[in-house]
N, C-alpha and C positions, 0 to 999 in steps of 0.2 A: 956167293951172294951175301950181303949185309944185310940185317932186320936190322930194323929201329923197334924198338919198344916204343908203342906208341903211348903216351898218357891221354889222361880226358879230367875233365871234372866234373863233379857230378852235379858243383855247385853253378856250374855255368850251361849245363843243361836246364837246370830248375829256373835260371833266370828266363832262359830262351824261352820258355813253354807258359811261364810268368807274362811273358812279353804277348806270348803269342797268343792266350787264354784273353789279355787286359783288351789286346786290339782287335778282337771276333765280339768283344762284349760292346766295345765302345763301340763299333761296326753297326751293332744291333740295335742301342742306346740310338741314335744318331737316325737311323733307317726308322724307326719308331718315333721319331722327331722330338725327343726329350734332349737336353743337355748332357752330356755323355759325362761330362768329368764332375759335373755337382751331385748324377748319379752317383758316378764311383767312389767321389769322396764321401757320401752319404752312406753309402754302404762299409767303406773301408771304417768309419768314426761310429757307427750304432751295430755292425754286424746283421743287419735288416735286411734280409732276401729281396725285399720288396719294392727297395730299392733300383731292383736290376731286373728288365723285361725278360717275360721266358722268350722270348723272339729269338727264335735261330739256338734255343737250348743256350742262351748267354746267364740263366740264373745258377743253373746246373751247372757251366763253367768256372764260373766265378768262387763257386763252393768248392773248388777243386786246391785253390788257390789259399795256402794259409797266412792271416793279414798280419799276423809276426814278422813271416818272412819278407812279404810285399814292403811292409813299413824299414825294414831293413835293406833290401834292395833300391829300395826309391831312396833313401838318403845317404846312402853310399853313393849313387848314380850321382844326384843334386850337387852333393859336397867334393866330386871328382870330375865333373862336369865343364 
């Protein structure tokens, strides 16, 4: 029997969870009947919690999430898009 060495990246889990953090907040933003993306971009450009409804634990998510990275994922995304 053959194994493969499986690889992973760790860096394309962080996006996943990026992903999946951004669309439980937006979810919540949205269900809360606020504009979800002027939220998130308000929050991504002042770092303001307050921005973002504790509905469904989305402020607490969102903190989980570092906007370095985010700002870097989203424009790699954009510019390969």
């Amino acid at each position: 029997m053959h194994e493969k060495t499986m690889t992973f990246s760790v860096h394309e889990d962080k996006e996943r969870e990026m992903r999946q953090i951004l669309t439980e907040v937006y979810d919540a933003l949205k269900q809360k009947g606020y504009n979800p993306i002027n939220q998130i971009v308000g929050y991504i450009l002042s770092e303001d919690p307050t921005y973002i409804t504790t509905y469904n634990n989305a402020r607490s998510l969102i903190r989980r999430i570092d906007r370095d990275e985010l700002l870097q994922v989203m424009v790699k995304y954009y510019l390969t898009a």
